[in-house]
C-alpha positions in Angstrom: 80.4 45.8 109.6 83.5 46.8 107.4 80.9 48.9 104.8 80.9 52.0 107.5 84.1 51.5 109.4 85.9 52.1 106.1 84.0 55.2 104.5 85.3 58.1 105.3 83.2 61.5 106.3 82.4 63.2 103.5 81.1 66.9 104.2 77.4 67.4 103.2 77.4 70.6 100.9 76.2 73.6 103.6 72.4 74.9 102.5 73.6 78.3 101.7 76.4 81.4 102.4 75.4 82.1 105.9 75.7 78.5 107.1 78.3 76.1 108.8 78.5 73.4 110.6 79.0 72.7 114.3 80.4 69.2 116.1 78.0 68.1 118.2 79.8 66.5 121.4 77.5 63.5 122.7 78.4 62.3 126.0 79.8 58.6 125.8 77.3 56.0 127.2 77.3 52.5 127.2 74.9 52.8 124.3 76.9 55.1 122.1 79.7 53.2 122.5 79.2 49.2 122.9 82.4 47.4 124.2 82.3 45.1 121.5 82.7 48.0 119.1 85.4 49.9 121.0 87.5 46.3 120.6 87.2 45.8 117.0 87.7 49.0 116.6 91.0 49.2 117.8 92.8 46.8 115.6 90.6 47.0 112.3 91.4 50.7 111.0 94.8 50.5 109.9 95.9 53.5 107.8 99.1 54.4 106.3 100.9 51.1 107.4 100.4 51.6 110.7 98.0 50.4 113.4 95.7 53.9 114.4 94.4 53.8 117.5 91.2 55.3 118.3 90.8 55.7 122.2 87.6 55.3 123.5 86.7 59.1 124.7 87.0 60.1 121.0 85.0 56.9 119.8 81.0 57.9 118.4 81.3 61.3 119.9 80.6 63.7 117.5 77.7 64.6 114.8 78.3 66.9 112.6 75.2 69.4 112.2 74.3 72.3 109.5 72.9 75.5 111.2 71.8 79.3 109.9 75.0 81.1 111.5 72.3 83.8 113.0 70.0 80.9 114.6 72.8 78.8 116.5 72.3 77.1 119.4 74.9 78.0 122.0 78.8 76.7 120.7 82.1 76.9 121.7 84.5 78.4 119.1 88.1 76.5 119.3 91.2 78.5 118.6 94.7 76.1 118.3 97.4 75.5 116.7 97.9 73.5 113.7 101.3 72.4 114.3 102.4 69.7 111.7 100.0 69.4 108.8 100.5 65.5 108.6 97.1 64.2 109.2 98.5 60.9 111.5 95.3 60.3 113.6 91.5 59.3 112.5 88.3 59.8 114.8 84.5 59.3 114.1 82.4 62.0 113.3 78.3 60.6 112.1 79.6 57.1 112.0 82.6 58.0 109.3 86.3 58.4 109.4 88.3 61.5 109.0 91.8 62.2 109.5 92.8 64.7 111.6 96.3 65.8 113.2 98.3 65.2 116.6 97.1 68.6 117.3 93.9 68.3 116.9 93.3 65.2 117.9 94.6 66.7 121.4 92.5 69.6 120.9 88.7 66.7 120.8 90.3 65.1 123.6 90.5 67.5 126.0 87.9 70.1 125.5 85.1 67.9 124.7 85.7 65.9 127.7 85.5 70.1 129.7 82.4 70.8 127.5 80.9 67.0 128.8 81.9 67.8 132.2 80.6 71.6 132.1 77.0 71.5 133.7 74.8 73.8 131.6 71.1 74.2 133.0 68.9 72.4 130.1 71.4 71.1 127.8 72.0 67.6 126.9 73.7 68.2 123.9 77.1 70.5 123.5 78.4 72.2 120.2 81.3 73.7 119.2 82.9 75.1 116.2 86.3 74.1 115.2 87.7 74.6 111.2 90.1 71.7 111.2 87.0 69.1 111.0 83.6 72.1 110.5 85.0 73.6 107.3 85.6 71.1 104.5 89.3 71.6 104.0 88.9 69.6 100.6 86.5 72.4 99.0 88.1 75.2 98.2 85.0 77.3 96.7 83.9 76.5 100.7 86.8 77.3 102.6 87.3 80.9 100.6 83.1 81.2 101.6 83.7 80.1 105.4 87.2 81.7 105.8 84.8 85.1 105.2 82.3 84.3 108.1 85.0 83.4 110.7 85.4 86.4 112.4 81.4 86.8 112.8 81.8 82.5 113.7 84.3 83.9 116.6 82.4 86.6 117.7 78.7 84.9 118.1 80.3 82.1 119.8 79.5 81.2 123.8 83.1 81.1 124.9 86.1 81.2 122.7 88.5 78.2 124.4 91.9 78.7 123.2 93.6 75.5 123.2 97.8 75.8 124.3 98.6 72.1 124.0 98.6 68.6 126.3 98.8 69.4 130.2 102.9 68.8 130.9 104.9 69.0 134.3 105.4 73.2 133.8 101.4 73.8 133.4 100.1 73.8 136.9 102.8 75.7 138.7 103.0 78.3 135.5 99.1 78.5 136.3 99.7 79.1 139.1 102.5 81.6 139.6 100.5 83.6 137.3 97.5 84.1 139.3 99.8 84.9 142.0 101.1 87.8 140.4 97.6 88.7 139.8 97.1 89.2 143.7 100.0 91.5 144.0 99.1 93.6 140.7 95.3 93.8 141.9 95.8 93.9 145.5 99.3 94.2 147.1 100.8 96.8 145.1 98.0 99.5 145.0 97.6 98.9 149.0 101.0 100.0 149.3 101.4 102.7 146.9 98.2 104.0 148.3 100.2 104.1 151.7 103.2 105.1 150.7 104.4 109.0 151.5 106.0 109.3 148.5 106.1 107.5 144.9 109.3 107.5 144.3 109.9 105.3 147.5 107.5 103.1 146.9 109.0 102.3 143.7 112.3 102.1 145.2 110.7 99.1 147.7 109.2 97.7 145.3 112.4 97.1 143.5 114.4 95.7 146.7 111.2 93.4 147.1 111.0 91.7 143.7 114.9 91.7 142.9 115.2 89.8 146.2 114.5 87.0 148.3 112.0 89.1 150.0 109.1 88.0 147.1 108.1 85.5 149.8 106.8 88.7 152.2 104.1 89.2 149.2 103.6 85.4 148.6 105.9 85.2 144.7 107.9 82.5 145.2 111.8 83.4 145.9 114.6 83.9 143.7 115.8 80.5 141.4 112.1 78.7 142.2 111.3 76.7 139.0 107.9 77.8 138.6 109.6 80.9 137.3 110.7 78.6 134.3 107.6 77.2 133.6 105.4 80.4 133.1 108.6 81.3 130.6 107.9 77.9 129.2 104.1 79.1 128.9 104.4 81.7 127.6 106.6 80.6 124.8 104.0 77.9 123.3 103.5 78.3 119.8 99.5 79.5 119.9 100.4 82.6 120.8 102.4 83.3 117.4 99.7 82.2 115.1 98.4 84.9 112.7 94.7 83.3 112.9 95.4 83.7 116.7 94.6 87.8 116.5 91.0 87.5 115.1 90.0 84.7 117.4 90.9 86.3 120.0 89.9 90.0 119.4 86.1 89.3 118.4 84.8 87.7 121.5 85.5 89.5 125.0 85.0 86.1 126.7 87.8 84.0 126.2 89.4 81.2 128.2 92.5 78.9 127.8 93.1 75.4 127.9 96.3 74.0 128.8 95.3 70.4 128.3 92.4 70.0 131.3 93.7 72.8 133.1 91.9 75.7 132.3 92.8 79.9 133.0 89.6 81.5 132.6 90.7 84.4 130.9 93.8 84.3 129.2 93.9 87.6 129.7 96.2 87.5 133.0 99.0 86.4 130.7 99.3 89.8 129.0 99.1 91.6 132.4 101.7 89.3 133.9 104.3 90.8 130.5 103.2 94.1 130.8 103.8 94.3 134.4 106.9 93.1 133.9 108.1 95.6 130.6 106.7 98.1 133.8 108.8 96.9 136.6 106.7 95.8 138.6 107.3 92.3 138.7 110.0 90.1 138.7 112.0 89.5 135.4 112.1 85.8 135.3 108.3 85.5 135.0 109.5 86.5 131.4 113.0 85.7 130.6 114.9 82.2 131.9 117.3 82.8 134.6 119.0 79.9 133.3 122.2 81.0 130.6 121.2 77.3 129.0 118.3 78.3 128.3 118.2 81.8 127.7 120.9 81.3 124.8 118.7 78.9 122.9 115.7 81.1 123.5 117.4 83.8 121.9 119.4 81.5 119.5 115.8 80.4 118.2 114.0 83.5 118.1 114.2 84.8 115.0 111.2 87.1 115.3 109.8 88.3 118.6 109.7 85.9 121.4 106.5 84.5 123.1 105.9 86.9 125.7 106.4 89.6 123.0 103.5 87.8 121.1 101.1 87.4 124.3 101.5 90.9 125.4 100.5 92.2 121.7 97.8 90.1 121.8 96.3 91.6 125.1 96.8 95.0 123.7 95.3 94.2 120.7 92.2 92.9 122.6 92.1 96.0 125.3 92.5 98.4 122.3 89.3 96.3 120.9 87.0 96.6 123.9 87.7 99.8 125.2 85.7 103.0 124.9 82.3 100.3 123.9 83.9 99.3 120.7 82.5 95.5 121.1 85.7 94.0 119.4 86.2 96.4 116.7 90.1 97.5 115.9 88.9 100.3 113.8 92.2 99.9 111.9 92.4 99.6 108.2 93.8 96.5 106.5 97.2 97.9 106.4 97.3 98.9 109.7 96.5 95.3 110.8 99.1 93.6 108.4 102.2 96.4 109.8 100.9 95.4 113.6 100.7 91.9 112.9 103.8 91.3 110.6 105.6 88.9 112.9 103.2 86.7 113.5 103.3 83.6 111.7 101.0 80.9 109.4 101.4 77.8 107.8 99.9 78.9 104.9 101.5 82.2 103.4 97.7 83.3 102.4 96.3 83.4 105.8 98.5 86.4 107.1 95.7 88.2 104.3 93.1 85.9 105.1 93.2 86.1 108.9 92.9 89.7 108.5 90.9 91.0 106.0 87.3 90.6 108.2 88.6 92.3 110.7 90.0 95.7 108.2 87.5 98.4 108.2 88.1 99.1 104.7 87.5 95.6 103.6 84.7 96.7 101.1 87.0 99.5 99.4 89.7 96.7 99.1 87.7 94.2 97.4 89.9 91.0 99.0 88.5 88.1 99.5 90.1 84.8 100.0 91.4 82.8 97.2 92.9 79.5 97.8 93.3 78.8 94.2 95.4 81.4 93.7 99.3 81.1 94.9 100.7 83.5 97.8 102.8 85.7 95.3 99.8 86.8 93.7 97.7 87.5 96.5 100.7 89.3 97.8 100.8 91.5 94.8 97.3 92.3 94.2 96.9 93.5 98.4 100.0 95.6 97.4 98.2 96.9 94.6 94.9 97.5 95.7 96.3 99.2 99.1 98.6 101.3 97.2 95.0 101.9 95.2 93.2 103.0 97.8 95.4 105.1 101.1 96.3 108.2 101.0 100.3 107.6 101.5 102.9 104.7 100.8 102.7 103.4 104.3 103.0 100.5 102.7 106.5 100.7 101.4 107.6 101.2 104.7 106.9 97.1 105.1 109.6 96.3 102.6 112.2 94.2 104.4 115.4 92.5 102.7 114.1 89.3 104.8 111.5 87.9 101.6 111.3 84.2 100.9 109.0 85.2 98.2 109.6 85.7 94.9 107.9 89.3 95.1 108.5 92.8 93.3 111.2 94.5 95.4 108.4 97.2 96.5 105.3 94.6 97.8 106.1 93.6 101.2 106.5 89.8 102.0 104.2 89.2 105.0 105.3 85.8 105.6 108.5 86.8 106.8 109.8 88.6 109.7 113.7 88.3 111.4 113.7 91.1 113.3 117.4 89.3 114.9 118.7 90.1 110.9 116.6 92.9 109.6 115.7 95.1 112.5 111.9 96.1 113.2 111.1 99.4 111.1 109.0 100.3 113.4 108.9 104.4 112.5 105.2 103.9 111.7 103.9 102.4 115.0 103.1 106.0 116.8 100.1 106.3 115.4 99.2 109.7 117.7 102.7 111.2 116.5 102.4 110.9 113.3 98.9 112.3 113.3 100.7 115.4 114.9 102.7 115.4 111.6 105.9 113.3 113.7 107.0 112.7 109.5 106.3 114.6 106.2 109.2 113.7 104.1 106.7 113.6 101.3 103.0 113.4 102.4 102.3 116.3 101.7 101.8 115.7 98.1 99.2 112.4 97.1 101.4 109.7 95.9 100.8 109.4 92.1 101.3 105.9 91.4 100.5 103.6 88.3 101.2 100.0 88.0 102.4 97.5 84.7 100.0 95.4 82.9 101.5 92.1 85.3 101.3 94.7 88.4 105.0 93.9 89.1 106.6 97.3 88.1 105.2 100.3 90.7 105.7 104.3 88.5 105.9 106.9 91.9 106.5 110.4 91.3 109.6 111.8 93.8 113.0 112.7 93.6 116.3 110.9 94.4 117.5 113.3 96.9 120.6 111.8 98.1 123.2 109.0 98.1 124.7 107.2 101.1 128.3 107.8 101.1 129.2 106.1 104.2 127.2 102.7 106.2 127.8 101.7 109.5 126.3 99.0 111.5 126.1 100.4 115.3 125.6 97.4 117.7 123.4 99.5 119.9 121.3 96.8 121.5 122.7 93.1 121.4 121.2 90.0 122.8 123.1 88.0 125.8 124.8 85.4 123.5 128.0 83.8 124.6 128.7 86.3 127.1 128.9 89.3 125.0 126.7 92.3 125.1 127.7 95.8 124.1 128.9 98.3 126.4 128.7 101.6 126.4 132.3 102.2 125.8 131.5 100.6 122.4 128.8 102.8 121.4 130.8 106.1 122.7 133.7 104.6 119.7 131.6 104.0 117.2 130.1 107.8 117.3 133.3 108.9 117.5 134.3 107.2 114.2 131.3 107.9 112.8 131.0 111.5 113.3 135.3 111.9 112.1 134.7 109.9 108.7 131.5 111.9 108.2 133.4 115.6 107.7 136.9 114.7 107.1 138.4 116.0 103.6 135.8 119.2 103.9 132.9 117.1 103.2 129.7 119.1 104.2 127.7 119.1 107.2 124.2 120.2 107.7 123.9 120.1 111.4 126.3 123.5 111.8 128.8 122.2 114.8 129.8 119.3 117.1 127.1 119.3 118.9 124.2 119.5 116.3 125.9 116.4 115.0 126.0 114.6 118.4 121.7 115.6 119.0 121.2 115.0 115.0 123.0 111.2 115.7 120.9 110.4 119.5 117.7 111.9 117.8 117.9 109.8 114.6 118.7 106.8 117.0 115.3 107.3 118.7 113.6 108.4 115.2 112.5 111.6 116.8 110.1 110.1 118.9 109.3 111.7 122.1 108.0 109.7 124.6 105.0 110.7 126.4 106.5 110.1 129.7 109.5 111.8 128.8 109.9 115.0 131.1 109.1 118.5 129.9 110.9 120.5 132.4 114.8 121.4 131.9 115.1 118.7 128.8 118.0 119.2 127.1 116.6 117.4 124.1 117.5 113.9 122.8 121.3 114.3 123.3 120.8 114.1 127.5 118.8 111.2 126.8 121.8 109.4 124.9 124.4 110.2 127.7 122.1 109.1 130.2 121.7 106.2 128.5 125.5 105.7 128.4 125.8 107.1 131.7 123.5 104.2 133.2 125.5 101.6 131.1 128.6 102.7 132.8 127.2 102.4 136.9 127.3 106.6 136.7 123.4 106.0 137.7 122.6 104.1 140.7 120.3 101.5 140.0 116.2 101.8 141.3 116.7 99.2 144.0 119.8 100.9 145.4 119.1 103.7 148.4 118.6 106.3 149.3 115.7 106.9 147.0 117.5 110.8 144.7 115.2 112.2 142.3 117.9 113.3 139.9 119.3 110.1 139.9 115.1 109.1 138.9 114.8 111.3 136.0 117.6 110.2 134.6 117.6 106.4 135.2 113.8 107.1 133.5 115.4 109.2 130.3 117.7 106.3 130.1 115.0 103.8 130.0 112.9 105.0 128.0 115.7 106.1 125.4 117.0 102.7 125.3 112.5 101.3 124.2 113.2 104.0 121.2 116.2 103.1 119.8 115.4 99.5 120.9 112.0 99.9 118.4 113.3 102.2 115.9 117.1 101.1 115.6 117.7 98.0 116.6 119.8 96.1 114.1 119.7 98.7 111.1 122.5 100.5 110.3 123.4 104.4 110.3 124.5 106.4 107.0 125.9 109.1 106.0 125.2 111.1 102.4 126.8 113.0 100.3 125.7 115.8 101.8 126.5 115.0 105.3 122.8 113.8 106.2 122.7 111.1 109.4 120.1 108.3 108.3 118.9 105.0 109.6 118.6 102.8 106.6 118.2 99.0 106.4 120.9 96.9 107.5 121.2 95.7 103.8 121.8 99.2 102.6 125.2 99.9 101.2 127.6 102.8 100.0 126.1 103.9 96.5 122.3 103.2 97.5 119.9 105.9 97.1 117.8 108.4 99.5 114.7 108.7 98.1 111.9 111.0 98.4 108.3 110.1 97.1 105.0 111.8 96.7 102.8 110.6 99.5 105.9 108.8 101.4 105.7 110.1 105.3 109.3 108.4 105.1 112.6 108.9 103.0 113.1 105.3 101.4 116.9 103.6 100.8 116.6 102.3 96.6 119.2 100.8 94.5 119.4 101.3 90.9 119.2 97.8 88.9 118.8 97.3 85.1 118.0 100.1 82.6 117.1 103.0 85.0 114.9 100.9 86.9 115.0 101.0 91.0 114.7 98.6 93.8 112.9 98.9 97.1 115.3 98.2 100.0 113.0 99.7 102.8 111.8 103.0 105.2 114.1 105.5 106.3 114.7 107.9 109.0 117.1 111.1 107.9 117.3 114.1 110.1 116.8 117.3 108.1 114.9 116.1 105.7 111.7 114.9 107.7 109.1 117.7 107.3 109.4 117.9 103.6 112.7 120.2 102.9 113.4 117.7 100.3 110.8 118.4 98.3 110.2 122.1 99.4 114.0 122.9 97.9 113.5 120.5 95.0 113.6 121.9 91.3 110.9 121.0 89.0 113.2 118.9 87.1 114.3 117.5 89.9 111.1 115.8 90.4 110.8 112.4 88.2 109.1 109.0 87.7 110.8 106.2 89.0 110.2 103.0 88.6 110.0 99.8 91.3 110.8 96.2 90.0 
């Protein structure tokens, strides 16, 4: 008896590239599991020093079976997260031993006992797919083959079941609450805006209704009810942060969530739920804790985006994917994915490449594929490379952050990294429609000429140092509730003013003719020039009357929506306020504001400083902030926005010997 309850499962090589393995999930009978059995078996295995326990719904359960990924029987695909890699638990699977982790272990647990309980017409046996245990995580050569076919493993999947964690005492009522802001967003709401005489009033309502007690006349629970907290809590689980997390659930349209046993059919709702919230049109604490406790250590935590931010990029991601009869396709290159996706997070520095690269659609031009043997710096590098190789500008460069944990070239973007609370967001390349409208041309008009060292860690560009930053200022334009503080409008007004009397005292220069360029120069560099569509296009005075109204609404000058009588003026400017404060919220948001030489306003990295460079490059859609190192030699600091300068003067006034090589370490 202790020949097979000691040998561990060892993975049968697959037949060929196109195959993989599924668990088979047998339903526990008497006969698959004798009594005798399920006693010895919980005191013989004893790894580690400790006694495991193997509870009887996991016991005998599984068979691990080869199949021809085109002739599958119907599976399950799981989507989880890893959590801690410690592998502390052991289940069967064909009679053998394998260790597994807490999280998995949770994850066999609870969906096997759905798919047993899940009457299919015909089916007495259930599959599913799931890489923790159906890719032999020992075998490299297999994981970089498998790793390849996940995407089409997600996509020709049944149902893709994305697994949050164990049931707790916040699941049910989150659940809950969520569907019942479904019934307002689906039913409620367009009922009464349909009846309403006039929008604006009906937006007005709807504000009194959901900043009040009167939620209970549309059936959301009332102001301070705790299920408010637990949908936060929710929606703040780590699964929704996983980079692995965007292919899984992009390539299937039919995806459900499992929050231990309780299940939400389409996960779906959650995005909804955020965006209707970013919109207005539901309460606030769906999203944020009302409690100061908790919201501090939310924010005190977050060094990247925070889970809501995650969920409600994922449901764009996956609308983006299935609209206009795309069937899951992003149509995005693998750039384009890496920029969107830069937050998210992976145990494994390789997978932020990995978990993208079947999804790019110039993976074949690229030539990645995953390599496990090789460590994350040089994957890093040779992406860099081979992008740089292959696009038509240095959109890349734009992902250079001073936030690396990587020892990387100062020009190749770390991807494992992103503290946004530290580093800002460089988000300048996110309006995609803008910038096909030509939105930046600081360089692109010309091809990047680029060449590379023998060890690809020195990047040659042709372009032109155009500038240095004379003065840096960091402008606390939007600051998290922390301890109290938050900045006030009174504070932005001072720093301008400081900023724009140090910028042209002693005769120093200024490009922007008088006062009042310099004031729309400084809001439009704020918002990087980016016009929202909603923005109005009668009588706007330009990005200046969006920065006072912005002030103006920080100071009580403009009534809040909820407040009566319902005044249109007081609308459009409480809406150019708004939607000011999303730009310079995406575009400005902890980076820092500089002045050159020649009297240029930029927003450069926060870790720019006096001396640094403005630099122009062939094929760069954006000015970049360098610093000059050893022997001639530059370093990549990040993207820049610098009014004047953004539709190729630069290089349209530059003197042939002006133009240069310049080297990246």
């Amino acid at each position: 008896m202790g020949g097979w309850l000691s040998r561990e499962l060892r993975h049968q090589p697959l037949e060929g590239p196109r195959h993989i393995r599924l668990l088979e999930c047998l339903p526990k009978t008497p006969e698959t599991v004798p009594q005798t059995l399920a006693r010895w078996l919980r005191f013989i295995v004893n790894l580690g020093g400790r006694l495991d326990i193997l509870e009887e719904p996991l016991i005998t359960s599984f068979q691990l079976q080869h199949f021809e990924l085109d002739a599958c029987p119907p599976f399950y695909s799981l989507s989880y997260a890893w959590g801690d890699p410690t592998q502390t638990h052991t289940t069967l699977v064909s009679g053998s031993r394998i260790k597994i982790t807490k999280s998995l272990r949770n994850v066999l647990r609870d969906v096997s006992g759905f798919i047993l309980n899940t009457p299919e017409s015909g089916e007495k046996h259930k599959y599913f797919w799931v890489d923790g245990i159906c890719i032999n995580q020992k075998d490299e050569h297999e994981k970089n083959i498998q790793v390849t076919l996940m995407g089409e493993i997600y996509q020709k999947a049944a149902t893709v079941i994305t697994y949050t964690g164990p049931e707790d005492n916040d699941t049910r009522p989150a659940i809950e609450l969520a569907y019942q802001c479904m019934y307002c967003l689906k039913h409620l709401w367009p009922d009464s805006m349909a009846a309403a005489p006039d929008p604006g009033e009906f937006v007005t309502e709807l504000f009194q209704i959901i900043s009040s007690d009167r939620r209970k006349e549309v059936g959301l629970p009332p102001v301070g009810d705790p299920k408010y907290r637990s949908l936060c809590r929710l929606l703040r689980m780590p699964w929704s942060s996983r980079a692995w997390i965007i292919q899984e659930s992009v390539m299937n349209q039919k995806n459900m969530m499992m929050c231990g046993t309780v299940t939400l059919e389409n996960w779906g709702l959650l995005g909804e739920v955020v965006q209707s919230v970013n919109q207005g049109m539901l309460p606030q604490e769906c999203t944020v804790f009302d409690d100061e406790v908790e919201l501090k250590e939310d924010i005190r935590r977050t060094k990247s985006l925070s889970g809501p931010d995650y969920v409600h990029m994922l449901w764009s991601l996956r609308a983006a994917a299935w609209s206009d009869s795309r069937h899951g396709d992003l149509n995005k290159t693998l750039l384009q994915l890496l920029r969107r996706s830069h937050s998210f997070q992976s145990t494994d520095a390789r997978d932020k490449i990995f978990a993208l690269i079947g999804m790019a659609r110039d993976r074949e031009d690229l030539g990645i594929e995953p390599a496990y043997h090789k460590p994350a710096r040089d994957i890093y590098i040779e992406t860099a490379v081979k992008i740089l190789d292959t696009e038509s500008t240095l959109d890349l460069l734009s992902s250079v952050r001073g936030d690396k944990q990587i020892d990387l070239p100062s020009w190749v973007p770390d991807w494992s990294t992103f503290d946004c609370m530290r580093y800002g967001v460089n988000n300048c390349l996110r309006f995609a429609k803008l910038l096909d409208a030509g939105l930046y041309q600081a360089g692109s008009a010309q091809r990047p000429q680029v060449t590379f060292s023998s060890d690809s860690t020195e990047l040659t560009a042709k372009g032109l140092l155009f500038d240095e930053l004379r003065q840096v200022y960091f402008v606390n334009l939007i600051k998290p509730i922390l301890d109290g503080i938050q900045t006030s409008s009174q504070t932005i007004r001072s720093e301008f003013k400081t900023i724009k009397d140090r910028a042209y005292k002693d005769g120093h220069s200024c490009p922007y003719a008088n006062s009042s360029g310099f004031k729309n120069a400084f809001s439009r560099t704020l918002a990087g020039n980016v016009r929202r569509s909603a923005m109005p296009t009668e009588g706007f005075a330009g990005f200046e009357e969006a920065f006072d109204a912005y002030l103006d609404f920080h100071d009580g000058k403009i009534p809040a929506e909820r407040d009566r009588p319902y005044d249109h003026q007081n609308a459009r400017r409480r809406a150019l306020a708004s939607l000011y404060y999303q730009s310079i919220n995406e575009l400005s948001a902890h980076r820092a504001i500089g002045i050159t030489r020649k009297g240029y306003i930029a927003s450069v990295p926060q870790n720019a400083r006096e001396g640094d460079y403005v630099c122009v490059l062939y094929g760069g859609r954006l000015p970049y902030i360098v610093r000059q190192v050893e022997n001639g030699k530059f370093m990549m600091l990040g993207d820049s926005y610098v009014d004047g300068i953004m539709k190729g003067e630069a290089v349209g006034c530059a003197a042939s010997d002006d133009v240069r090589d310049i080297i990246f370490i």
